[in-house]
C-alpha positions in Angstrom: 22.1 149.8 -14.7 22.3 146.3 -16.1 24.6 146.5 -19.1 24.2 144.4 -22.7 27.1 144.5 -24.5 26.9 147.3 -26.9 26.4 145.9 -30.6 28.5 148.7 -32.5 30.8 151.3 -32.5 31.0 154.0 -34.7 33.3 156.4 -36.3 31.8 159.2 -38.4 34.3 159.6 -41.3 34.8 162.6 -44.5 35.3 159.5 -47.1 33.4 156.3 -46.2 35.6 154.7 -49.0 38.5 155.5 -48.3 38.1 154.6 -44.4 37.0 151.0 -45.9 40.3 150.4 -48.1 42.2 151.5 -45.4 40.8 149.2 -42.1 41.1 146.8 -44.9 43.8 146.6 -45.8 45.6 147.4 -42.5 43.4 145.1 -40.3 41.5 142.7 -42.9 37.9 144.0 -41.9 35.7 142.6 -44.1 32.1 145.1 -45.1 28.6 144.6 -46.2 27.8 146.8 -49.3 27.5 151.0 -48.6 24.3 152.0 -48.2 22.2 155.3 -49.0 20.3 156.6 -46.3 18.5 159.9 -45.4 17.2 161.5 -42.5 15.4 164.6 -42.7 17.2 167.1 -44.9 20.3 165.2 -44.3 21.4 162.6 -47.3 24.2 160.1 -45.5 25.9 157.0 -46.8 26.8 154.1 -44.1 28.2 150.8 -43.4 29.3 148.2 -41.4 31.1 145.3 -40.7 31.0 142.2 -41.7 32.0 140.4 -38.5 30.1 141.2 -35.4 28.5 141.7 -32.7 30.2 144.2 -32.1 30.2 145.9 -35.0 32.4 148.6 -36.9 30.2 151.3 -38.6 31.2 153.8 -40.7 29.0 157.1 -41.1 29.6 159.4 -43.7 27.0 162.8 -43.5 27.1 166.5 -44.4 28.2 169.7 -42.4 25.3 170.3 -40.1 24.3 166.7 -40.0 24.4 164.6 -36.7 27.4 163.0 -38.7 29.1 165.9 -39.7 33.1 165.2 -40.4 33.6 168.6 -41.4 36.8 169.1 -38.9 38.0 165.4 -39.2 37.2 161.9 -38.8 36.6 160.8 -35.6 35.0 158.3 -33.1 31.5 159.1 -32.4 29.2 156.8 -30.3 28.8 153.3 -28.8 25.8 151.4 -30.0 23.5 149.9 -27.4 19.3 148.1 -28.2 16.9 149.3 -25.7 13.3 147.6 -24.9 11.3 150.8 -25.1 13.2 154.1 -26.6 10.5 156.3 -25.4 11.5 155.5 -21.6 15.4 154.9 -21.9 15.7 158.1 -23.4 14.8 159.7 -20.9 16.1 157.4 -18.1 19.8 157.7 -20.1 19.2 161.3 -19.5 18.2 161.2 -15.9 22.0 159.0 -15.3 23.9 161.8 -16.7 24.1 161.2 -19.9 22.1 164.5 -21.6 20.2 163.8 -24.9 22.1 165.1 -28.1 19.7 164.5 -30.9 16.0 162.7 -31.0 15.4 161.0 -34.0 12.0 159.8 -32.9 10.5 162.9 -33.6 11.7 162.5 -37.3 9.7 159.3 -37.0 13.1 157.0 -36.5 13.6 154.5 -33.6 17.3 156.0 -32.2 18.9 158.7 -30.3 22.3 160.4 -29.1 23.5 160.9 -25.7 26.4 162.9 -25.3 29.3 161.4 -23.0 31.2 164.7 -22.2 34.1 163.0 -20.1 34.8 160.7 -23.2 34.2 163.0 -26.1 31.7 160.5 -27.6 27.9 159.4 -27.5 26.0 156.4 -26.6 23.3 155.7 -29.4 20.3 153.7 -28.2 18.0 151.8 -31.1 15.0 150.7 -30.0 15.1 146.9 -30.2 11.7 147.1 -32.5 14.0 147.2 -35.3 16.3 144.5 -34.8 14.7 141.8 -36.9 15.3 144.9 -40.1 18.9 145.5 -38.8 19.8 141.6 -39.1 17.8 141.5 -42.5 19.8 144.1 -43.8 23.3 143.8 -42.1 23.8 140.3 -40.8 20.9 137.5 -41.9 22.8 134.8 -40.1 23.3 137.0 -37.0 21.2 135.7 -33.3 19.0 137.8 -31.4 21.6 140.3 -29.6 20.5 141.9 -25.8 19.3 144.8 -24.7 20.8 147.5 -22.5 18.4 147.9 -19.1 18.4 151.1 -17.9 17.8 151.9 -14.4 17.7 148.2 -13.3 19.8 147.7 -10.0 23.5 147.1 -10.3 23.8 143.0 -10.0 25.1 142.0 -6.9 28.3 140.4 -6.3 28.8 136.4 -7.1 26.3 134.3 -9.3 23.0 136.4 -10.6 19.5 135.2 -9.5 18.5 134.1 -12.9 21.7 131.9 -12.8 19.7 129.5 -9.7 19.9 125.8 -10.7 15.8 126.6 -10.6 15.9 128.7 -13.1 18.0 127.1 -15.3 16.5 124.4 -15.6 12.7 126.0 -15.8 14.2 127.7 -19.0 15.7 124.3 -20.1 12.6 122.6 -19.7 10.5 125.6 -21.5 12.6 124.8 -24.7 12.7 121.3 -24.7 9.1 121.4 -24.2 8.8 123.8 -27.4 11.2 121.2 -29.2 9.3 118.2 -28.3 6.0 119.6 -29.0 7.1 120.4 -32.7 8.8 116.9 -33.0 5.5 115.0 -31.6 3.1 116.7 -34.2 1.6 119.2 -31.8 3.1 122.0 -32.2 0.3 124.6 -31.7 0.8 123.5 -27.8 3.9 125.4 -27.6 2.4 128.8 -28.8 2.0 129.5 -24.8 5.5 129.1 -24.3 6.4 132.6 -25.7 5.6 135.9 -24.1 3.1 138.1 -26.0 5.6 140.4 -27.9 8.3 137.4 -28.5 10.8 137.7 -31.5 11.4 134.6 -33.4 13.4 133.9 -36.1 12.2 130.5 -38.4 12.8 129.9 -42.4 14.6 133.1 -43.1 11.5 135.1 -41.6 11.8 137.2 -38.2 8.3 136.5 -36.8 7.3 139.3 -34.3 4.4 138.4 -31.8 2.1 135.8 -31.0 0.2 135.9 -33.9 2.8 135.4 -36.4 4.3 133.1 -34.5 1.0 131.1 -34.2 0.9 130.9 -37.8 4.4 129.2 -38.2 3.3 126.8 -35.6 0.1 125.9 -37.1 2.0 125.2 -40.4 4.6 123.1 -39.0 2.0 121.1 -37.3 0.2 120.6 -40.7 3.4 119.1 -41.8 2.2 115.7 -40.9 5.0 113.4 -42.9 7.7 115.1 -41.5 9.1 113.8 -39.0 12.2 115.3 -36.7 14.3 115.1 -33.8 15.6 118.2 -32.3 18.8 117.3 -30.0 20.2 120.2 -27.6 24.1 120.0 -26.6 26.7 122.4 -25.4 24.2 125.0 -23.5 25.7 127.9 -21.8 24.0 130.2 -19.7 25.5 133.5 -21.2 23.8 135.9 -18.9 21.0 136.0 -16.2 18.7 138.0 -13.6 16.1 137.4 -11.3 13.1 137.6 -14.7 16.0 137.5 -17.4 18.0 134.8 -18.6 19.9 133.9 -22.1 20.8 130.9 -23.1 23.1 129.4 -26.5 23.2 126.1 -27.4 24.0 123.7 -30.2 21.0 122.0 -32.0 21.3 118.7 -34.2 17.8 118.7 -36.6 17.7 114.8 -37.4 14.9 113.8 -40.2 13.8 110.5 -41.1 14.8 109.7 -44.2 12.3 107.2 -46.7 14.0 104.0 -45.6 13.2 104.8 -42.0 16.0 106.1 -40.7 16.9 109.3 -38.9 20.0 111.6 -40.6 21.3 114.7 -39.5 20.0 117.8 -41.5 21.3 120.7 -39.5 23.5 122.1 -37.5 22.8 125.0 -35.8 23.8 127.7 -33.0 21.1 128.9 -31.4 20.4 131.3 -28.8 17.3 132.3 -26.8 16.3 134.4 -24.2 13.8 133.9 -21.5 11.5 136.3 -19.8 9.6 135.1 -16.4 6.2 136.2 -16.1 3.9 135.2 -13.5 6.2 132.5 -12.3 6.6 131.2 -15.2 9.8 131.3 -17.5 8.5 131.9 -21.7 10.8 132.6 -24.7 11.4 136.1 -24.8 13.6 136.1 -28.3 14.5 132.6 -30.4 17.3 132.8 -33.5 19.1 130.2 -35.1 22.3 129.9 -37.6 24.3 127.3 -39.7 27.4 126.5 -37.6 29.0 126.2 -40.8 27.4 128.0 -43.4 27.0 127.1 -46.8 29.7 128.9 -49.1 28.6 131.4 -51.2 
């Protein structure tokens, strides 16, 4: 199994505001707004953290319910994104870790797997409904990984993906993307993303080629503006043979009337890199303020 780093952990509690004063007030954790939910028959209230990945979450549900407190507060799973929840369900299963509740046949996108040695569960959330989760929870938050199921345990020293080769294909891939919106043709770069790429651009998660076409063909039609994307500080964060994620910092310089080029952003950005017939394409693209603006 190659392991992402879970996004969340959980604790189902019996008062969700109560639990909030006190991890406040004992260890200054900060919370997005409660939320409402329901689920089936099953009306819950839930939150979490304002800092993260990962995050704290706080479930609060009724006797009977997959949350149900009735005996005490307590930790309850691990949070992990999946690629496809039909198949890692089952593979999850297949490793030992036996499914405790299915809510994709209530028309959801998670499950359960009980963890009998631990006394907890691993939830898995298909990855489908990231861009609603960051919408909701964290708008400035980048794309975060996916657990792989079932691949092979890396081997020991460097991963493939990390090869100078394939750094630098994946380096070249987004400074080609950059310098095609920069030169005015940035419809070229639509073949640089894979057919189901994620992409976050103006406060919009874009999800597919298609959407993604239709940023590209209006930044292109942006004829007078005129910008200089400059890349610094890139890390390889984590890598395989077809998988590879990259940060780094990007300086948005515009020209200014008078001719002149000024710095308009500053962003962190991180993007992640499937290859696919020999080629490396961008997989998942998300940007943030490295200092946002105050609110």
């Amino acid at each position: 199994m190659e392991m992402g780093r879970h996004y969340h952990l959980c604790f189902t509690v019996q008062d969700i505001d109560a639990a909030c004063r006190e991890l406040t007030d004992t260890l200054g954790i900060g919370w997005s707004p409660i939320r409402d939910g329901s689920l089936d028959e099953w009306d819950y209230r839930i939150v979490f953290s304002v800092d993260g990945p990962p995050f704290l979450e706080l479930i609060q549900g009724p006797p009977g319910s997959p949350w149900d407190a009735s005996t005490g507060s307590r930790f309850d799973h691990l949070g992990f994104w999946v690629d496809d929840i039909g198949a890692d369900k089952r593979a999850l299963a297949d490793q030992g870790a036996p499914l405790d509740f299915d809510a994709t046949a209530l028309g959801r996108s998670f499950t359960y797997h009980r963890l009998e040695s631990v006394g907890g569960r691993v939830e898995l959330v298909d990855r489908c409904v990231q861009p609603d989760f960051v919408q909701t929870w964290a708008p400035q938050l980048a794309v975060m990984p996916t657990l792989r199921i079932g691949a092979p345990a890396a081997p020991a020293g460097p991963p493939a993906g990390t090869s100078p080769e394939g750094i630098m294909a994946c380096r070249a891939t987004l400074i080609e993307f950059l310098s095609a919106i920069d030169h005015g043709r940035a419809t070229d770069a639509l073949d640089l993303f894979t057919d189901d790429a994620s992409f976050a651009a103006r406060g919009q998660q874009l999800q597919g080629r298609p959407a993604i076409a239709g940023f590209l063909q209006e930044r292109q039609a942006e004829a007078s503006r005129h910008t200089v994307h400059v890349l610094s500080n890139e890390i390889v964060r984590s890598a395989t043979a077809d998988r590879l994620e990259l940060t780094a910092t990007l300086l948005l310089h515009e020209r200014e009337p008078d001719g002149h080029y000024a710095i308009h952003r500053a962003l962190n950005t991180t993007q992640s890199f499937h290859r696919h017939h020999d080629r490396w394409r961008i997989h998942t693209r998300s940007t943030q303020p490295i200092h946002p603006p105050p609110t």
